[in-house]
C-alpha angles and dihedrals in degrees: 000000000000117000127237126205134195122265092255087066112107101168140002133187120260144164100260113206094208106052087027099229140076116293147164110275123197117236119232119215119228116172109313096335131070121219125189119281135188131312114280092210085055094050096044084058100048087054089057094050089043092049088044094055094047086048087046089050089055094045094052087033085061105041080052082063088052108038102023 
């Protein structure tokens, strides 16, 4: 059985599957509940991928004005 939380309720432990430990999981809200989302620790490194690709897609953007 799934769990809900309050809507105070910001982030809960939980196993995460992908770093293979407890973390702090984000809680969606959906209507007047909140159920568990995903791992914090996994979203903040997705966002760092996703900033060092863009930054990766200028710098090669930029070497194409140069050399092109």
């Amino acid at each position: 059985m799934t769990q809900h939380f309050s809507r105070n309720t910001v982030s809960a432990s939980f196993w995460c599957g992908k770093c293979q430990r407890f973390t702090q999981h984000r809680i969606d809200r959906d209507g007047k509940s909140g159920r568990k989302g995903p791992c914090l620790g996994c979203i903040a490194k997705l966002e760092v991928q996703r900033v060092e690709r863009q930054i990766e897609h200028a710098e090669h953007e930029r070497q194409k004005e140069l050399f092109g």
